[in-house]
GUDOGU-842864 format. One record per residue (C-alpha): residue number from 1; residue in three letters; x, y, z. Coordinates in steps of 0.001 Angstrom, whole numbers, padded with zeros to 6 digits. Layout:
<midren><n>NUM</n><res>ALA</res><c1>X</c1><c2>Y</c2><c3>Z</c3></midren>
...
END
This chain:
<midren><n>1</n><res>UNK</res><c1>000000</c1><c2>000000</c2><c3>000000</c3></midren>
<midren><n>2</n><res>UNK</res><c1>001450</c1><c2>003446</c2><c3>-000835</c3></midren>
<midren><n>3</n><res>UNK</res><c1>001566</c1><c2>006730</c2><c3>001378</c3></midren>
<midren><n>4</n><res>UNK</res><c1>-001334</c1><c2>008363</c2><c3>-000225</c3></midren>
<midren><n>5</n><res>UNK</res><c1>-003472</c1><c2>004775</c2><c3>-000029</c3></midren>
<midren><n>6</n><res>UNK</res><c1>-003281</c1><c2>004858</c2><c3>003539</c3></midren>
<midren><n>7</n><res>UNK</res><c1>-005306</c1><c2>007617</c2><c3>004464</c3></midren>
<midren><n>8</n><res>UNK</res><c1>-008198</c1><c2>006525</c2><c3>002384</c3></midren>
<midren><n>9</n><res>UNK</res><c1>-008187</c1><c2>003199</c2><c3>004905</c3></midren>
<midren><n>10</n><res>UNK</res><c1>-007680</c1><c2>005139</c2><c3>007556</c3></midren>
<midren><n>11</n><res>UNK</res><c1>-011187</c1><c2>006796</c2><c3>006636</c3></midren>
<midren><n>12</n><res>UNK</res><c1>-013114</c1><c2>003035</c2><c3>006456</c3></midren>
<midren><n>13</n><res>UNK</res><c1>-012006</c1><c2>001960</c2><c3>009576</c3></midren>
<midren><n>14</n><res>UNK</res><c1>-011828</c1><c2>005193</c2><c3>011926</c3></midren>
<midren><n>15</n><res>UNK</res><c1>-015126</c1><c2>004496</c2><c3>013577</c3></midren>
<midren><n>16</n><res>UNK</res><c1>-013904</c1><c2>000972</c2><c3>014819</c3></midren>
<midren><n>17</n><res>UNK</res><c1>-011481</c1><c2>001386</c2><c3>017165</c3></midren>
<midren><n>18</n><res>UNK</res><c1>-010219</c1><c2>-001867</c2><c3>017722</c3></midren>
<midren><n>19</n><res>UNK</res><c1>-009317</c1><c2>-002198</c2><c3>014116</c3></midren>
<midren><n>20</n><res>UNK</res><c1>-007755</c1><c2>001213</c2><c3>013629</c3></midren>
<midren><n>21</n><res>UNK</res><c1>-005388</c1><c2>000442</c2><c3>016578</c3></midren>
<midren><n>22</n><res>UNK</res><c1>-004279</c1><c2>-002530</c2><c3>015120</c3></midren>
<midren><n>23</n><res>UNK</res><c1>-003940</c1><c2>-000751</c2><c3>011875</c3></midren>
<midren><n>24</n><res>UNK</res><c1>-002013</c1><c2>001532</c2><c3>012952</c3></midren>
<midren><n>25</n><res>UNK</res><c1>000457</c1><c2>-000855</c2><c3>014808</c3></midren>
<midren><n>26</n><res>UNK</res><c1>001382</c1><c2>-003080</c2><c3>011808</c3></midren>
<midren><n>27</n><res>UNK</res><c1>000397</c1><c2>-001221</c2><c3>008392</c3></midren>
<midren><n>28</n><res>UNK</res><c1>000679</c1><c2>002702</c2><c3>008513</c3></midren>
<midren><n>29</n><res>UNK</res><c1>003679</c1><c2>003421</c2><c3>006333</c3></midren>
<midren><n>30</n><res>UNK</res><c1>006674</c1><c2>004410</c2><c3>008486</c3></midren>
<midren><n>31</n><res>UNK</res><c1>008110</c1><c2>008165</c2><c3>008351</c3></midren>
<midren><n>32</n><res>UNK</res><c1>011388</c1><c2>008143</c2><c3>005503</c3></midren>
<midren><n>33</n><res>UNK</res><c1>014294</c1><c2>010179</c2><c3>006563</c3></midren>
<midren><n>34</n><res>UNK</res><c1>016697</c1><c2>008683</c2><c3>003821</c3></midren>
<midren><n>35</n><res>UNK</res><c1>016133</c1><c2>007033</c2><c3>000216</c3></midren>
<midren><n>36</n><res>UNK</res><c1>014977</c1><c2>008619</c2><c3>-003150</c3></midren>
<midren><n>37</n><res>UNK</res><c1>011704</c1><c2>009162</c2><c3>-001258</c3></midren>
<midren><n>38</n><res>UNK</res><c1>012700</c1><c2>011754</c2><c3>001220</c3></midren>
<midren><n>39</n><res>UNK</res><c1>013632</c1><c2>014415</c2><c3>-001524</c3></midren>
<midren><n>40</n><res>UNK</res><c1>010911</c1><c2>016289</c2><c3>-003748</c3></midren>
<midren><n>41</n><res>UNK</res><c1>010330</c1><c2>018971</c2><c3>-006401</c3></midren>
<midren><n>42</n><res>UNK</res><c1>010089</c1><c2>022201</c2><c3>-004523</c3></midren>
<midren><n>43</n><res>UNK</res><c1>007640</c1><c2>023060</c2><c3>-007062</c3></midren>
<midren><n>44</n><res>UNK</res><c1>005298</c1><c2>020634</c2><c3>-007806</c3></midren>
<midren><n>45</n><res>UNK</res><c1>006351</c1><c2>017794</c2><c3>-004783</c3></midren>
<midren><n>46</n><res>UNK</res><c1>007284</c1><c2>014859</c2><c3>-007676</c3></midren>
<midren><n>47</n><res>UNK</res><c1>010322</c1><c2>012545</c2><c3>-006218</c3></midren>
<midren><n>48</n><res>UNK</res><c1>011226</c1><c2>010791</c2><c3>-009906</c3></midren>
<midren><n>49</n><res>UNK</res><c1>013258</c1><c2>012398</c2><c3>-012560</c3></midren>
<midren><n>50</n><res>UNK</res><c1>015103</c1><c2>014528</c2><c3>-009819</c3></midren>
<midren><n>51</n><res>UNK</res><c1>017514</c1><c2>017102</c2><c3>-010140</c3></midren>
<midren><n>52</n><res>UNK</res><c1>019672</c1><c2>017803</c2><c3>-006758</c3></midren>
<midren><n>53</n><res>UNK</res><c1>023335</c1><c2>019211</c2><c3>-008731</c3></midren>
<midren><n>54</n><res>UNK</res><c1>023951</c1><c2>022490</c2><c3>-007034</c3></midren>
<midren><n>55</n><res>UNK</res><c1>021042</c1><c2>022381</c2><c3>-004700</c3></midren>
<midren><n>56</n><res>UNK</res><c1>018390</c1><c2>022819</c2><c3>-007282</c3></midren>
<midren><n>57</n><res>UNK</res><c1>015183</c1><c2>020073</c2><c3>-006042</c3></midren>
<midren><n>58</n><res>UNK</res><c1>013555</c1><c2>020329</c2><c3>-008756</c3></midren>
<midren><n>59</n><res>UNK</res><c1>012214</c1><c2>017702</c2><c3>-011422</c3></midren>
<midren><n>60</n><res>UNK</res><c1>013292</c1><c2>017867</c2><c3>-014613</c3></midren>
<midren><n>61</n><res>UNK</res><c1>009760</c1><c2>019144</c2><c3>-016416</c3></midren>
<midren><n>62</n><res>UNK</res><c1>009702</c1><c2>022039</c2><c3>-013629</c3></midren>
<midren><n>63</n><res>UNK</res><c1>014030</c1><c2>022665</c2><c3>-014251</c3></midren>
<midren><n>64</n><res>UNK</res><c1>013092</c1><c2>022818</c2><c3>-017922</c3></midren>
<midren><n>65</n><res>UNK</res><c1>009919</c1><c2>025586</c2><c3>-017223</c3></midren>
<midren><n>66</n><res>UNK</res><c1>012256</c1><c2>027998</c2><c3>-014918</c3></midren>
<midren><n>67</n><res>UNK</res><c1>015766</c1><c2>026940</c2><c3>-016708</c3></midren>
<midren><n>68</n><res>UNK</res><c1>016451</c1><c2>030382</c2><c3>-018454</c3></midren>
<midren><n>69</n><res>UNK</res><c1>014853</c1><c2>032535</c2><c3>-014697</c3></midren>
<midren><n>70</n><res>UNK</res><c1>017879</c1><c2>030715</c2><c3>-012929</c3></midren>
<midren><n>71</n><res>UNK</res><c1>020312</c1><c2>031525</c2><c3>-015151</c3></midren>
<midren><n>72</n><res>UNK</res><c1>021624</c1><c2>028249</c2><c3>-017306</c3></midren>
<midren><n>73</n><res>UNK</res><c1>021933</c1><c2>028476</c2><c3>-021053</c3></midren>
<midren><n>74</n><res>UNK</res><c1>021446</c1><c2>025951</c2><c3>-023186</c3></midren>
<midren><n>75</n><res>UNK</res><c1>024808</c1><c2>025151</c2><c3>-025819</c3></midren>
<midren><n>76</n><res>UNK</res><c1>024312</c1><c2>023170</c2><c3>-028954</c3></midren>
END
């Protein structure tokens, strides 16, 4: 089950309590502080297709948008 799947359990089985204590003991996904996971877009929040060279965080569709407002020129 993915991070965003969880919360839609989370709203089935809220009411019973039993269940949604032992839901939250063995299946809510566990907080990331490492892994490919951990670092996002700072535009649009996407983790694939990444850009972190020179401290950027961006993906590459928003790096491509805002390319020529940072300041890189593109050579051919």
């Amino acid at each position: 089950m993915t991070t965003s799947d969880y919360t839609k359990a989370m709203k089935q089985i809220e009411h019973k309590s039993v269940k949604l204590a032992r839901y939250l003991k063995n299946c809510m996904p566990k907080q990331r502080k490492y892994g490919a996971v951990t670092r996002k877009c700072r535009r649009c929040g996407q983790s694939n297709a990444h850009i972190r060279k020179y401290g950027l965080h961006y993906c590459r569709h928003c790096f491509r948008d805002i390319a020529t407002k940072i300041g890189f020129r593109q050579y051919s």
